[in-house]
C-alpha positions as CSV (number, residue, x, y, z in Angstrom):
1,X,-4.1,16.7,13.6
2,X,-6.7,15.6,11.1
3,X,-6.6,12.3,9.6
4,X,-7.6,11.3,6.0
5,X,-11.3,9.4,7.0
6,X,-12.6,5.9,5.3
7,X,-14.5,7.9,2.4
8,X,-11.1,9.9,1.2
9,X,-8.9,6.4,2.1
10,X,-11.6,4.7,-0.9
11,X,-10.8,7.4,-2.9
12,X,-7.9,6.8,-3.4
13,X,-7.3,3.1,-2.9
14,X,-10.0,3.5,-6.5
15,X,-7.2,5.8,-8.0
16,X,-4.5,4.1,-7.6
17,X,-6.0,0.7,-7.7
18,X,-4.3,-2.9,-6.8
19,X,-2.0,-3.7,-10.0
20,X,-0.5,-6.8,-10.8
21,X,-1.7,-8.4,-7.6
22,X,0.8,-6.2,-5.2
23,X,4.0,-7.3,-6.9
24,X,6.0,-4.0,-7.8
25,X,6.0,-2.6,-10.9
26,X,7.1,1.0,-13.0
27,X,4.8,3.4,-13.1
28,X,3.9,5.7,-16.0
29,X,7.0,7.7,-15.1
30,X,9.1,4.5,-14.5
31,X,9.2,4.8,-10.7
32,X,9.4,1.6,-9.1
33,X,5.7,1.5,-7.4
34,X,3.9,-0.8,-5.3
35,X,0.1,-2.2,-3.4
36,X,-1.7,1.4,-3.7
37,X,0.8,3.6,-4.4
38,X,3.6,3.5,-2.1
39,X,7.0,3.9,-3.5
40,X,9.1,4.4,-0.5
41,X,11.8,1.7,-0.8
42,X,10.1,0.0,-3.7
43,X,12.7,-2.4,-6.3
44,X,12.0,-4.7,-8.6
45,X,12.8,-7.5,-6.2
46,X,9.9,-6.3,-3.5
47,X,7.9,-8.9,-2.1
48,X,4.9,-9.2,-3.2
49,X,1.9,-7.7,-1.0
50,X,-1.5,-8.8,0.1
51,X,-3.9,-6.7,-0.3
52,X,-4.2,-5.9,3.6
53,X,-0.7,-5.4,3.7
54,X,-0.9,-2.9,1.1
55,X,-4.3,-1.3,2.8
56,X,-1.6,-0.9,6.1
57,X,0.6,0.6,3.8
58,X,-1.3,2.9,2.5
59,X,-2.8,4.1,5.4
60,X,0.5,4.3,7.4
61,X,1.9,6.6,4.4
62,X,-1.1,9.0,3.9
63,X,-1.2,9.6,8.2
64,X,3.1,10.0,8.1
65,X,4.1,11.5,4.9
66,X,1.4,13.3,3.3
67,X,-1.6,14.1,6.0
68,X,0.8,16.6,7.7
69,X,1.7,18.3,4.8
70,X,-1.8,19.3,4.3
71,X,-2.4,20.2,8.1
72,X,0.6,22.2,7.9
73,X,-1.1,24.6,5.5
74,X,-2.4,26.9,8.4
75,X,-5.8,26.7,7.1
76,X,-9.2,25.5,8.5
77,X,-10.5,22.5,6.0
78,X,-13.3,20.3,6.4
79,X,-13.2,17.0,6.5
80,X,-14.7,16.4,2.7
81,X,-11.5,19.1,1.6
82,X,-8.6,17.5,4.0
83,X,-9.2,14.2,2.3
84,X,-9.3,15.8,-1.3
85,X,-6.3,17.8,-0.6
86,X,-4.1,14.4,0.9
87,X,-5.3,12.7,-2.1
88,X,-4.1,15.3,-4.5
89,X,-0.9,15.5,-2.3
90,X,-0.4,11.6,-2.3
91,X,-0.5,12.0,-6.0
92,X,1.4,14.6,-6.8
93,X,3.9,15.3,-4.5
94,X,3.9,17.8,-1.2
95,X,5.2,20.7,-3.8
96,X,1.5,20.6,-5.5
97,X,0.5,22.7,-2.5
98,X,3.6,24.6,-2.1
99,X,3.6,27.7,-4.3
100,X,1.6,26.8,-6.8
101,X,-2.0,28.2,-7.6
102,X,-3.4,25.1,-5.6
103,X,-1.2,26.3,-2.4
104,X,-1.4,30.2,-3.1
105,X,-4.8,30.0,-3.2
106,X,-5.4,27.9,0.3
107,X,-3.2,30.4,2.2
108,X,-5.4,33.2,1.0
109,X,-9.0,31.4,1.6
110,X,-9.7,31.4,-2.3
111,X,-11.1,27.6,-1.4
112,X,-13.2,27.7,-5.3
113,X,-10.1,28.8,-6.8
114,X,-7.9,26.2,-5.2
115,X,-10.4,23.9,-6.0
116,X,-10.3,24.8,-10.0
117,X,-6.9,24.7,-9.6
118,X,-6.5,20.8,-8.9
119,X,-8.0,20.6,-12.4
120,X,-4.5,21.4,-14.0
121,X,-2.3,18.5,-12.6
122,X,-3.6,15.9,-15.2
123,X,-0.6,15.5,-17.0
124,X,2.8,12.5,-17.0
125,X,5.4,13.1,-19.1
126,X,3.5,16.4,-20.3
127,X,0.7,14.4,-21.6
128,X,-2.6,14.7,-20.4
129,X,-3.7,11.3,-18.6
130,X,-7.7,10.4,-19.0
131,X,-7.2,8.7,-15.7
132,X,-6.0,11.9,-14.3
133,X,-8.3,14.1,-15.2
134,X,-11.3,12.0,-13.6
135,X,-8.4,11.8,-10.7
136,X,-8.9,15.3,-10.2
137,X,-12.8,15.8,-11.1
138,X,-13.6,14.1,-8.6
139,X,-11.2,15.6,-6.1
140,X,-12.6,18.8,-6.9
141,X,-15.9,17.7,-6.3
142,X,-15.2,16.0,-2.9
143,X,-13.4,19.4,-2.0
144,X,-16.3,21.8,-2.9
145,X,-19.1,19.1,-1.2
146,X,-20.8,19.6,1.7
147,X,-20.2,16.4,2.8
148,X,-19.1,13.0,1.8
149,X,-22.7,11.8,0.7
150,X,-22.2,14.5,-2.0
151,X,-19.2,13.8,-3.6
152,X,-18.4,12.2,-6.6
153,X,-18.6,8.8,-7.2
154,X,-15.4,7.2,-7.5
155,X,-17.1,4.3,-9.4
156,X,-19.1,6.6,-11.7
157,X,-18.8,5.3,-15.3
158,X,-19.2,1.5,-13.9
159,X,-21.7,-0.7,-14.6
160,X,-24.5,-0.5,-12.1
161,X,-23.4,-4.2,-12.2
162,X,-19.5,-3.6,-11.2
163,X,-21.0,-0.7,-8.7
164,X,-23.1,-3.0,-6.3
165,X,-20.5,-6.2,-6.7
166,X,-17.7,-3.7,-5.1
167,X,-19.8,-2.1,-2.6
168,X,-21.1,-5.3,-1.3
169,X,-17.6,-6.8,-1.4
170,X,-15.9,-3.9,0.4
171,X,-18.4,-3.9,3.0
172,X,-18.6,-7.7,4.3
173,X,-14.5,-7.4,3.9
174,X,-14.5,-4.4,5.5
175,X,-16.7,-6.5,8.4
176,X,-15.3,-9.5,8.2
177,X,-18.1,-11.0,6.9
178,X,-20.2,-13.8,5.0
179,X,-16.8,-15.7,3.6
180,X,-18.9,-17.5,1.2
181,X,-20.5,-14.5,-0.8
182,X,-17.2,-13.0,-0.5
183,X,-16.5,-16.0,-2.7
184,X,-19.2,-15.3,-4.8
185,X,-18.6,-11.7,-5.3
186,X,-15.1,-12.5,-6.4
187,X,-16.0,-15.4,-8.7
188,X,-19.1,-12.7,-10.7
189,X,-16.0,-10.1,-10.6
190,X,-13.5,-11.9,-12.0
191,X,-15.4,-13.2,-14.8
192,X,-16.2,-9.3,-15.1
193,X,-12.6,-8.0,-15.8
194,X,-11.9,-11.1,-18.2
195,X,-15.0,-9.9,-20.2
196,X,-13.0,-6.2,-20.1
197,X,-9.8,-7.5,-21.0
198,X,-11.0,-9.2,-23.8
199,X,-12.9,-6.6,-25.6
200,X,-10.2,-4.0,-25.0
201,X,-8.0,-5.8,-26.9
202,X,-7.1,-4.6,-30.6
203,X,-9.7,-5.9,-33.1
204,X,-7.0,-8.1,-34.9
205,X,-7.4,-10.1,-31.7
206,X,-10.9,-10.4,-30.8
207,X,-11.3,-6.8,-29.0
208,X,-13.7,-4.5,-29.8
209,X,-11.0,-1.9,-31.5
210,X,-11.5,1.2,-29.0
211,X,-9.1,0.1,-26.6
212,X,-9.1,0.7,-22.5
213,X,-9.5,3.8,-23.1
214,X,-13.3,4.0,-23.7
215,X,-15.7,4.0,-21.3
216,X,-13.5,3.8,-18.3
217,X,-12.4,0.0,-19.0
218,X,-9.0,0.6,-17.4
219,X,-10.1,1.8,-14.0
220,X,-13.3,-0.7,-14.1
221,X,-10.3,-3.5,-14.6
222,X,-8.0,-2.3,-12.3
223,X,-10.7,-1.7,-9.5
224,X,-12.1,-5.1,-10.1
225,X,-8.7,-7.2,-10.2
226,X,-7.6,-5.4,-7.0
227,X,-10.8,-7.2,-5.5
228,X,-9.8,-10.8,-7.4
229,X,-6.2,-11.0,-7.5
């Protein structure tokens, strides 16, 4: 069976992102959440996790729970649309690619159609979600790429700042190495989110006045504090 590879795995750690330092939390629909995602289990009294732990976790519940779903559709992917597709499923749920559009259209081969199709789960609560709509951009455009070097950037409306600080981070972590610009890295990204938090506040308080919703300020945060916490 395919697995999810490193490139779809970043996807979706960038997603989901490291909130509140891997203590558990509610999500936007009030279900009890923890690390990147994982819900399985999760209460309010959940010990907190590291950030490895969490990686484990995550990795451990896209290979289980959610990869086979995706395998079990019967249909040949490539690597670039398996990872989309677990992604989407991690998400949303194994019914996303039940019979639904998204599912209807993989069993017949209609891969562009599927792949529009993603484009429609950006709602919680019957709200659209700005977070969910660049959710499913850019697993539309990691399903229709060629490859991983042409998919969308999961860090595309960072700073080019913010973009080489987590790239160079997640690399020497990812090897283990260079402890002390590790350090560095964390120290330039933490100061980073502050400098977000504090003009996203409301302008009675010393923010800005357009909130985390402009230009990507959430997701910059979250990305950057699941690197500092």
């Amino acid at each position: 069976m395919m697995r999810t590879s490193e490139a779809g795995v970043s996807l979706i750690k960038e997603f989901e992102g490291f909130p509140f330092g891997g203590r558990p939390y509610q999500d936007m629909v009030r279900v009890w959440t923890i690390g990147y995602g994982h819900t399985e289990g999760v209460g309010p009294h959940s010990p907190r996790l590291t950030i490895e732990q969490a990686s484990d976790l995550l990795l451990d519940d896209l290979n289980r729970k959610y990869a086979p779903h995706v395998a079990q559709l019967g249909v040949e992917l490539e690597q670039n649309q398996f990872d989309a597709l677990v992604s989407f499923v991690y998400n949303c749920g194994p019914g996303a690619i039940g019979d639904t559009r998204v599912g209807r259209s993989l069993r017949a081969r209609q891969y562009d159609a599927a792949a529009d199709a993603l484009l429609a789960w950006n709602k919680a609560g019957r709200q659209v979600v700005p977070g969910l709509v660049r959710r499913r951009q850019a697993e539309r455009a990691l399903f229709l790429s060629a490859d991983h070097e042409d998919q969308a950037d999961p860090l595309e409306g960072y700073t080019e700042n913010e973009k080489a600080w987590i790239r160079e981070y997640d690399r020497l972590r990812r090897k283990d190495e260079n402890l002390e610009r590790r350090k560095a890295l964390r120290a330039m990204m933490r100061a980073q989110r502050k400098r977000i938090w504090h003009v996203a506040r409301p302008q009675e308080k010393g923010g800005d006045g357009q909130g985390w919703d402009h230009a990507h300020r959430r997701e910059r945060y979250r990305s950057l504090l699941a690197r500092t916490s």
